[in-house]
N, C-alpha and C positions, 0 to 999 in steps of 0.2 A: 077703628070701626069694627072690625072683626074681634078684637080684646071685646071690644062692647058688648057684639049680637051673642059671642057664642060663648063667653066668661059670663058676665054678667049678665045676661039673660037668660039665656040656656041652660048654662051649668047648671043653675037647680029640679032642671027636666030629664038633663042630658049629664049624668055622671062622668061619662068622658071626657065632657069639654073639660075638667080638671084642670087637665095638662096645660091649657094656656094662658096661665095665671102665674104659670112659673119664667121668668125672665130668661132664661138661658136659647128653653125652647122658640119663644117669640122673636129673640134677636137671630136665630139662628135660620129661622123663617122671613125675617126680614130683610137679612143678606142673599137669601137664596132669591127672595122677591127683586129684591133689586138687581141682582145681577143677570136674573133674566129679561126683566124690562130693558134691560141695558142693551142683552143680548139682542131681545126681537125687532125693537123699535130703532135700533141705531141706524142699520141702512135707511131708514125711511128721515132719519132726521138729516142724516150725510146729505139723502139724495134733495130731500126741500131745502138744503144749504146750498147745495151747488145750483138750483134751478133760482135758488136767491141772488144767484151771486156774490154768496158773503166768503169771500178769499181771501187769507190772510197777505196782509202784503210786511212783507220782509225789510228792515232796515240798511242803507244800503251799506252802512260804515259795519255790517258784523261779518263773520266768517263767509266766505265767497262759497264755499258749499251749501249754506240755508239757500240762496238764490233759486234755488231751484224747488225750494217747498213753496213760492210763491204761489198764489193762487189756491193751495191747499184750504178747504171748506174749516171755516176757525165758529164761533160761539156756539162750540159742541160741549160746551158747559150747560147749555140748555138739555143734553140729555140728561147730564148728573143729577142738575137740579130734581127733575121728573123721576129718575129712579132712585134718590134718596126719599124726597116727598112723598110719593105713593105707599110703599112699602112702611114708612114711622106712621103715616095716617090709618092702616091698616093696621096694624100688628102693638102699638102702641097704645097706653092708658093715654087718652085726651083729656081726660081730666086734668092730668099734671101737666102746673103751668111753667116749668120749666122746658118741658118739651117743647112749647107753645113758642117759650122764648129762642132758645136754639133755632127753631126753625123759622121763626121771625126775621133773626139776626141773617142767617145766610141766605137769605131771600133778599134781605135789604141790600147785603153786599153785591150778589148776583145781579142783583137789579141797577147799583153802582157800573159792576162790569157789562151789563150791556148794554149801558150807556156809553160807555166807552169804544163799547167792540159797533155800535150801529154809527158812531160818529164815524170810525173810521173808516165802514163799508159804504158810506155815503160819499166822505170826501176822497176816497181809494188812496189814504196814506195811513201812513204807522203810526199818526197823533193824534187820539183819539181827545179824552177831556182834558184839559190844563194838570199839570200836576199837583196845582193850588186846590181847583177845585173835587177831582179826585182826592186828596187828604182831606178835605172839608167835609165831605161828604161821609167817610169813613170815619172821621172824628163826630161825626154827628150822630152814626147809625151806633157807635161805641158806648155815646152819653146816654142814647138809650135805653141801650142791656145798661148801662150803671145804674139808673136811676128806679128801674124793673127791680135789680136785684137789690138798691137800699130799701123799697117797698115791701119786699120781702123778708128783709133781715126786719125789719119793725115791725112786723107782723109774728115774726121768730120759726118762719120759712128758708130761711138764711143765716148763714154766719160769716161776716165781714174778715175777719182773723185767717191771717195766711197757715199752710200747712210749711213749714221748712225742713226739707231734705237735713238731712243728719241731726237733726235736732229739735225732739221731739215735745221736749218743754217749753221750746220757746215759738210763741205764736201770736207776731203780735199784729195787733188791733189797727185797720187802716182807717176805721172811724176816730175822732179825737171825742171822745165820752164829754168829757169836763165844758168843752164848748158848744155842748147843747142843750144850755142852762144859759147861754148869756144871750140876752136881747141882742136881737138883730143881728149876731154875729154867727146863729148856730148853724145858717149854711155851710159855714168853714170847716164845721165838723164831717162832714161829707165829701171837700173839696181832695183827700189825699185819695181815698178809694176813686173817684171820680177819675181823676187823673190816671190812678194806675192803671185803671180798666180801660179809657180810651186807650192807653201805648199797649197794652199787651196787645189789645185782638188789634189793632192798625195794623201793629208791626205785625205782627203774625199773617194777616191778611196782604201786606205788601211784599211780604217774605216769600210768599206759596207763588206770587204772583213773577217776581225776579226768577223764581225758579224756571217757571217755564218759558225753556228756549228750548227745547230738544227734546226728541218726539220720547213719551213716555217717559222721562224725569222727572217732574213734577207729580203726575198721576201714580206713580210706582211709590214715591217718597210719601204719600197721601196714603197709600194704603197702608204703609206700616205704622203712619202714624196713626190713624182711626183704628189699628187692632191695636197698640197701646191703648189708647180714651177706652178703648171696649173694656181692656181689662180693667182700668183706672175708677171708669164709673160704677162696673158692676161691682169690687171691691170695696167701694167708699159705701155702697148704699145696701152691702151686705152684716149683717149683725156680728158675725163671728168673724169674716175675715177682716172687717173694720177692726176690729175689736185686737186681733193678732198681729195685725199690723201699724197699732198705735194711729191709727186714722179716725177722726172723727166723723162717727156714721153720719149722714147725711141718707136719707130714705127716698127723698125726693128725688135723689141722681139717681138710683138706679136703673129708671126708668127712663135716662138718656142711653141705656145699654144699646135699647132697641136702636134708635137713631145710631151711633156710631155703626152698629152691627150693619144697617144699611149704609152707611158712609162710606164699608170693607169693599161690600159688592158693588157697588154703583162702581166704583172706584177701577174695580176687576173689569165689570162688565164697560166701562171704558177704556181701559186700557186696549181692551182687544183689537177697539178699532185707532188705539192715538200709538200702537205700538210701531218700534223704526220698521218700515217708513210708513209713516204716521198717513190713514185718510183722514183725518180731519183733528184741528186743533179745540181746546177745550178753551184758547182764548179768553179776555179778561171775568168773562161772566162767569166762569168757572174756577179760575184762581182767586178769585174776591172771593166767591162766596165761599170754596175748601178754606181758604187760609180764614175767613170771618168763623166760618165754623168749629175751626183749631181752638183760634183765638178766645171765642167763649166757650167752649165744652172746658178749655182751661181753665177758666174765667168761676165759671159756676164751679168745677169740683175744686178748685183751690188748690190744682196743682201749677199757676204761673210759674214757680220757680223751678217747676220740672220740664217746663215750654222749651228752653233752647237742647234738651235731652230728646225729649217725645219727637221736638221738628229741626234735631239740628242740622240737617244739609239745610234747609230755609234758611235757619240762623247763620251758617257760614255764608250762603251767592249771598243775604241781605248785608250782610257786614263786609262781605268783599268791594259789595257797591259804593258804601261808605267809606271804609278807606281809600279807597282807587279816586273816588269822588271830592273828598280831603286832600288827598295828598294834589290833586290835580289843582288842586286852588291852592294852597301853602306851600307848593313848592316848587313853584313858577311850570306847571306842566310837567314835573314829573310823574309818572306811574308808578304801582307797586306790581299790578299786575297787566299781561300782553292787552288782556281783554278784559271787564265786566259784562256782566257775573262771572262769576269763579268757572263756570262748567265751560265758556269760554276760552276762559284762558289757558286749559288745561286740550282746548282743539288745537287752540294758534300752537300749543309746543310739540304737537302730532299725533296728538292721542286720538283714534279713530271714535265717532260719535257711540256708538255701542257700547265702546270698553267706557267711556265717562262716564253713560247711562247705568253700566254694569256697576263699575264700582261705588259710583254714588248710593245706588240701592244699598248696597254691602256697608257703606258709609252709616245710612238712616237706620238700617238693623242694628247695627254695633251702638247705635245713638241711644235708639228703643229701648235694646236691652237694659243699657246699664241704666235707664229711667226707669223700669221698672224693680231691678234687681235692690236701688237703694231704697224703696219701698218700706224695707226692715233693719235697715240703717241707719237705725234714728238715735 
């Protein structure tokens, strides 16, 4: 709205307004927006959580030290939502319907998670929607960023074609061309991109979600990964550093800058209040919709195969869940690990919750970096 009134209206009254045409500036305004929404609004949302009585209630088979976050105020994912939305509607080109998309998608996840998180404060247990339908739900909110973005690649808004790390020649095509020339069979030309767009952002989106067990882990691993997408998208949708770094410019992402740049600070200005020990949790309506919005900002700039780099503490607790989950069916109840997720199991061997918190950050930095370092590794 303000890109609108004072770029595009103004500017040609108002020679100053110049400046906010330039992307850098507006992302950089839009971090700063969000993380004071974060800041002022937060006790007001804690205190209407606790007067709701929405309290997280605590599993009983996990570390005997959570027992005591019981009751702790949880779908403080509803501040995130509100200080990333305000600040991209503000400071963002609405015209570009990628933006549109993005924020669509993490809305719909968000709106996944608190469904889950109001099922639980109703029935006051840890189980909110089936697991069935949770995945259902997420597969469905998936098919429709897919089917947005083959809209767009046929309009030549999009390009289908993976980018691959170290290999700069090779980029291939998740569309099948040649099958959409045969009667009645040219859905199938659509069917492989389909497919891989629903598993990235799920997985992504279930990934953010396993993360959070422990106060400010998840939220801390979210911000380094949204200052990666920042630089990721502003990169792609720039003409020279596209160009420098063997990336096919895309114009339209760079205007996902702003969005992620708000993603940085919502991110901060939550952490303030979900830090150890945490007043209030961000609960599922906030890990659905970060990890939903991982999963497509990946999604649209076509870096999925930099996804377990950009979010890889997510990639490790999701794959720890997996094997622990495996092995526990194939090998008559054995475990690999004390506990699932991984940040668990690394309390049960004595590690104080801080130092897990601590390190894991350290973890997601080291992840960040080398994502973006291979950049010119092609």
């Amino acid at each position: 709205m303000l890109y609108w009134l004072l770029y595009q209206k103004l500017f040609p009254y108002f020679r100053l307004f110049r400046i906010f045409r330039y992307i850098t500036f507006r992302t950089v305004f839009a971090s700063l927006t969000a993380l004071l929404i974060g800041l002022l609004i937060g006790p007001y949302v804690i205190e209407k959580l606790r007067e709701f009585q929405i309290g997280q209630y605590i599993r009983e088979e996990g570390p005997q030290s959570h027992q005591k976050k019981s009751g702790t105020p949880t779908m403080g994912g509803v501040l995130i939502c509100i200080s990333i939305f305000v600040p991209t509607l503000l400071w963002s080109d609405l015209s570009n319907p990628l933006v549109w998309l993005v924020m669509l998608s993490t809305l719909a996840f968000g709106a996944i998670g608190f469904a889950d998180d109001y099922i639980k404060v109703v029935h006051r247990r840890n189980l909110g929607l089936t697991a069935r339908a949770k995945l259902g739900l997420q597969l469905l909110a998936s098919f429709c960023v897919a089917l947005v973005l083959i809209r767009m690649e046929l309009h030549g808004m999009y390009s289908t074609k993976l980018i691959v790390p170290f290999a700069k020649n090779f980029r291939p095509n998740l569309i099948i061309d040649h099958l959409l020339h045969v009667p009645h069979l040219w859905w199938l030309a659509f069917l492989p991109f389909v497919i891989f767009v629903m598993l990235v952002i799920s997985f992504s989106s279930n990934a953010v979600n396993l993360t959070d067990g422990l106060d400010g882990l998840a939220i801390g691993c979210t911000i380094i990964a949204a200052g990666a997408l920042t630089v990721l998208t502003y990169v792609s949708g720039h003409a020279v550093f596209s160009d420098y770094l063997e990336l096919q410019r895309m114009p339209l992402v760079s205007e996902l800058t702003v969005f992620c740049g708000a993603m940085v600070g919502a991110s901060i200005g939550f952490l303030w209040y979900n830090a150890h020990p945490a007043e209030v949790f961000m609960g599922d309506v906030g890990s659905l919709a970060l990890g939903g919005a991982i999963g497509t900002l990946a999604v649209v700039i076509k870096q999925e195969l930099l996804l377990p780099f950009i979010g890889g503490v997510f990639i490790l607790e999701a794959l720890s869940v997996m094997l622990q989950v495996g092995s526990y069916k194939l090998r008559n109840g054995k475990r690999i690990f004390k506990m699932a997720p991984l940040h668990h199991h690394f309390e049960l061997m004595g590690w104080s919750e801080s130092k897990v918190i601590a390190r894991f950050w350290i973890m997601a930095l080291v992840f960040a970096l080398f994502a973006l370092t291979t950049l010119k590794l092609r």
